[in-house]
N, C-alpha and C positions, 0 to 999 in steps of 0.2 A: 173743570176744564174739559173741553168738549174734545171728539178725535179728531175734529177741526181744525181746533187751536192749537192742538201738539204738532199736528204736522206743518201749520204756519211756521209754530216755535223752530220747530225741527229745520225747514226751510229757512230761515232768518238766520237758524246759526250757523249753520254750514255756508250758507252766502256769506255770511261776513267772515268767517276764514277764508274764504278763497280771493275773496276779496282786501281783505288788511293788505294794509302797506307793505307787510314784510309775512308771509306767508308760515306760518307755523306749520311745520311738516309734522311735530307730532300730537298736537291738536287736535289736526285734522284726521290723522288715524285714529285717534282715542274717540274722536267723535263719528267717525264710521263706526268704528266697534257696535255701538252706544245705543242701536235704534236704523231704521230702515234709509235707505238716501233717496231722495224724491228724485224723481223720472227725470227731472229739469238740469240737476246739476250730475246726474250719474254720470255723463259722458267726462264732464271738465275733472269728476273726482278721480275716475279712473284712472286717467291720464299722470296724474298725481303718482297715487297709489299704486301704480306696476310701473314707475321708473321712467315712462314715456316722456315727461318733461325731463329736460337736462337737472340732474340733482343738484348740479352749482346755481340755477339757476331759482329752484325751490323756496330761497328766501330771499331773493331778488324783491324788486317793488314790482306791483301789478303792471304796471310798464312793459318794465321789462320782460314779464310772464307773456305780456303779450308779443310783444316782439317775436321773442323764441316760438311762440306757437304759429306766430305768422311766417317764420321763415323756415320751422319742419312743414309747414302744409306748400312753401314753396320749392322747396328741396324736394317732396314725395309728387307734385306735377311734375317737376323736372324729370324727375325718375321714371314715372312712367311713361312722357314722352320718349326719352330714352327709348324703354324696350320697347316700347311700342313700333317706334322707327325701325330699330333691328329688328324686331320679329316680320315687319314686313320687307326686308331686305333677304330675307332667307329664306328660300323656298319650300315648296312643302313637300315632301317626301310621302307620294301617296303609297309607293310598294313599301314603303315599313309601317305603315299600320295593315293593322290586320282587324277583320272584326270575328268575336268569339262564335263558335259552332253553336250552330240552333237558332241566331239571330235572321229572323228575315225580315229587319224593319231597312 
C-alpha cells in the first residue's frame, strides 16, 4: 500500500464518520487519535472535537448537523452586525489613546 492509498483510506474513513447517519462521537476521536487528519475535513473535525457543535446535537442525523451549523454561522453574522453597528454608534476617543515614547511613525 502506497502513502497514496493510506491517505485515500485515511480520508474515506474519517468522511464517512462525519458523515453516518448518526454521528459517533467516539469513533471519531479514536480515529483522530489514530494517524494525521487531511487538510479537507480538519476544519468540520475540529468543530467536532473542541465542543463547537452543540454536544446534543453530535449524534443527531447529518441533517440536522447541518442545520445547527447553519444556524451558528447565522447567529455569529447576526453578532457581528450587532457590534459592528454599536461600535460605530460610539465615538472615538482620540485624547485617551496615547502613542508609546520613541514612536514617530
Amino acid at each position: 500500500m502506497t502513502s497514496n492509498d493510506r491517505e485515500q483510506a485515511r480520508f474515506a474513513q474519517l468522511d464517512s464518520l462525519l458523515k453516518a447517519p448518526k454521528l459517533d462521537s467516539y469513533a471519531l476521536k479514536h480515529a483522530c487519535l489514530h494517524g494525521a487528519i487531511p487538510d479537507k475535513l480538519r476544519p468540520e473535525l475540529w468543530r467536532h472535537l473542541l465542543g463547537v457543535v452543540d454536544p446534543s446535537k453530535l449524534s443527531g442525523s447529518l441533517e440536522e448537523r447541518e442545520s445547527s451549523k447553519r444556524s451558528r454561522r447565522t447567529q455569529y453574522a447576526q453578532l457581528v452586525q450587532e457590534l459592528l453597528e454599536a461600535a460605530a454608534k460610539r465615538p472615538l476617543n482620540v485624547a485617551s489613546c496615547s502613542i508609546p515614547e520613541g514612536d514617530t511613525s
